[in-house]
C-alpha positions in Angstrom: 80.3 76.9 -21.6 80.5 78.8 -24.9 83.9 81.5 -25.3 81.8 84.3 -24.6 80.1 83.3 -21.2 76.6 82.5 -22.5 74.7 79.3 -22.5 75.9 76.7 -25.4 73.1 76.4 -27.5 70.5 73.2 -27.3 70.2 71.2 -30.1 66.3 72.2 -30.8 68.4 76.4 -31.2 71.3 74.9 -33.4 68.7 73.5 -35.8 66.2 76.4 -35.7 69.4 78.6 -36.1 70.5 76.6 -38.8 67.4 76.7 -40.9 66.6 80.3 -40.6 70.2 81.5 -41.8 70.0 78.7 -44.7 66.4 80.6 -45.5 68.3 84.1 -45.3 71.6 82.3 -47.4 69.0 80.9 -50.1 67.0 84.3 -50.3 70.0 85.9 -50.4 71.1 83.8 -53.5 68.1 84.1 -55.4 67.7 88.3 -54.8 71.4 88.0 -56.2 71.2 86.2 -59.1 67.2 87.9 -59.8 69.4 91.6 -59.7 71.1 91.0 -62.6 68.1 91.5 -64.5 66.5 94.1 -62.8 70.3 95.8 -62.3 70.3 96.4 -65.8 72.5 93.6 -66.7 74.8 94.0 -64.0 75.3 91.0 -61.4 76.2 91.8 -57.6 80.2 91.0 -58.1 80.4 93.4 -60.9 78.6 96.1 -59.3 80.6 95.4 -56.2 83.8 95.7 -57.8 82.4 99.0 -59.7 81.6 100.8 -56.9 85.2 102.2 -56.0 84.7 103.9 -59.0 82.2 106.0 -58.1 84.7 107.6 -55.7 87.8 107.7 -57.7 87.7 108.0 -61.4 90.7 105.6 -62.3 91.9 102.6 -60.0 94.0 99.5 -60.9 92.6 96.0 -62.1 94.0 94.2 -58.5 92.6 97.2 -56.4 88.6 96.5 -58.2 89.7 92.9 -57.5 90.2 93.7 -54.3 87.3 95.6 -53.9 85.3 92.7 -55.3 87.2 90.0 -53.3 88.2 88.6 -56.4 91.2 86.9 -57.6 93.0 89.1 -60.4 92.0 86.9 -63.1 88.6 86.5 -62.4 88.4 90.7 -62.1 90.1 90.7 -65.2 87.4 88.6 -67.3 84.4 90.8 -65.5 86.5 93.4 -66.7 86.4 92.4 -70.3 82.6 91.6 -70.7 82.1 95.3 -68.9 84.0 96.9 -71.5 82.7 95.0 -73.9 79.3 96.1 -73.0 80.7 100.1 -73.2 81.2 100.0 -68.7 84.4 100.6 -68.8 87.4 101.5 -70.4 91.3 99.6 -69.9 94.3 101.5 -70.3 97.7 100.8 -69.4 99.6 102.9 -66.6 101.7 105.6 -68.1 104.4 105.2 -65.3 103.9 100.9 -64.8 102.9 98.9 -68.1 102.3 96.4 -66.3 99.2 98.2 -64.4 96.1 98.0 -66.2 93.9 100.9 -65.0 90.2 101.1 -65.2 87.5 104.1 -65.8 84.3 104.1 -65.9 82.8 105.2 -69.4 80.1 108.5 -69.1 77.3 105.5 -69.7 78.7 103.2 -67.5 78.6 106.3 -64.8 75.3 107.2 -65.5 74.3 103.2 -65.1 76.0 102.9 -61.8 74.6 106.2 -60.6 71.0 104.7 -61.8 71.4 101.5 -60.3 72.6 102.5 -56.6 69.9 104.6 -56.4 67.1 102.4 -57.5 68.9 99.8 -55.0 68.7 101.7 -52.4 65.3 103.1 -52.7 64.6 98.6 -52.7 66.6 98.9 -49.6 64.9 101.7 -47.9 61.7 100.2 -49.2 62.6 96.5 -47.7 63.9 97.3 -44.5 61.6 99.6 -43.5 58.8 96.7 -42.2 61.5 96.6 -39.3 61.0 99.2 -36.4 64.4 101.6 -36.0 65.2 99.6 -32.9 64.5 96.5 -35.0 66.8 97.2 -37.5 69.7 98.6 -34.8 69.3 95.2 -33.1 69.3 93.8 -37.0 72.4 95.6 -37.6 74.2 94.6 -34.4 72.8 90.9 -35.1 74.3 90.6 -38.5 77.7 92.6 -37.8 78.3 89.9 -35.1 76.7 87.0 -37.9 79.4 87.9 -40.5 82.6 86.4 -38.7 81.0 83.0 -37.9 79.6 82.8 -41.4 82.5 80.3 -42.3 81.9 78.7 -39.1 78.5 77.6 -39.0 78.9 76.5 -43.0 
């Protein structure tokens, strides 16, 4: 009996379960690495680790990171090609030199604000061939997907 009082799955389910989220994993990994380009240069992790800054105007390096699900390091070096291509700006913290703290420059703003609204108008635009009980059920599905993710890898 399976932990939550349903049927185990049969085999036949496990492997038609198995190939439909590989199909949404590989689609997934393609739309990702194909958004770059049409994201105006910017890949998923960057934007990802951009987006607190939309809310708040400065944050720390390891709070992006964060944000990203980064390590430090690896925030740092997405960091550097961002301001290299005029994103962002560094600083160091006026009261902790050794916080880095990150802005987004008035183009970098103006590229974020573009690209998260042509995202979601792709979003709005993809998801609505599902019926609004569709994409409840979709929603529901996927929020209960998420945690077994690691599992079913």
């Amino acid at each position: 009996m399976a932990k939550n009082g349903n049927e185990p799955p049969t085999v036949t389910e496990i492997d038609e379960l198995a190939q439909a989220a590989d199909a949404v994993f590989f689609a997934m990994r393609k739309a990702r690495s194909a958004g770059a380009d049409r994201d105006g240069g910017l890949s998923l992790p960057q934007v990802t680790m951009l987006e607190p800054l939309a809310a708040k105007p400065e944050l720390p390096v390891g709070r992006l990171a964060a944000a990203a699900d980064v390590s430090i390091p690896t925030a740092t070096r997405m960091l550097q090609q961002l301001e290299g291509a005029g994103v962002v700006v560094r600083r160091r913290s006026p009261e902790d030199e050794r916080k880095v703290l990150v802005a987004l420059t008035p183009e970098g703003s103006e590229r974020l604000a573009r690209l998260r609204a042509s995202r979601r108008e792709r979003q709005a635009a993809a998801f609505g061939v599902f019926s609004p009980e569709e994409r409840a059920q979709l929603i529901a599905l996927l929020r209960k997907l998420a945690p077994v993710i690691d599992l079913v890898g």
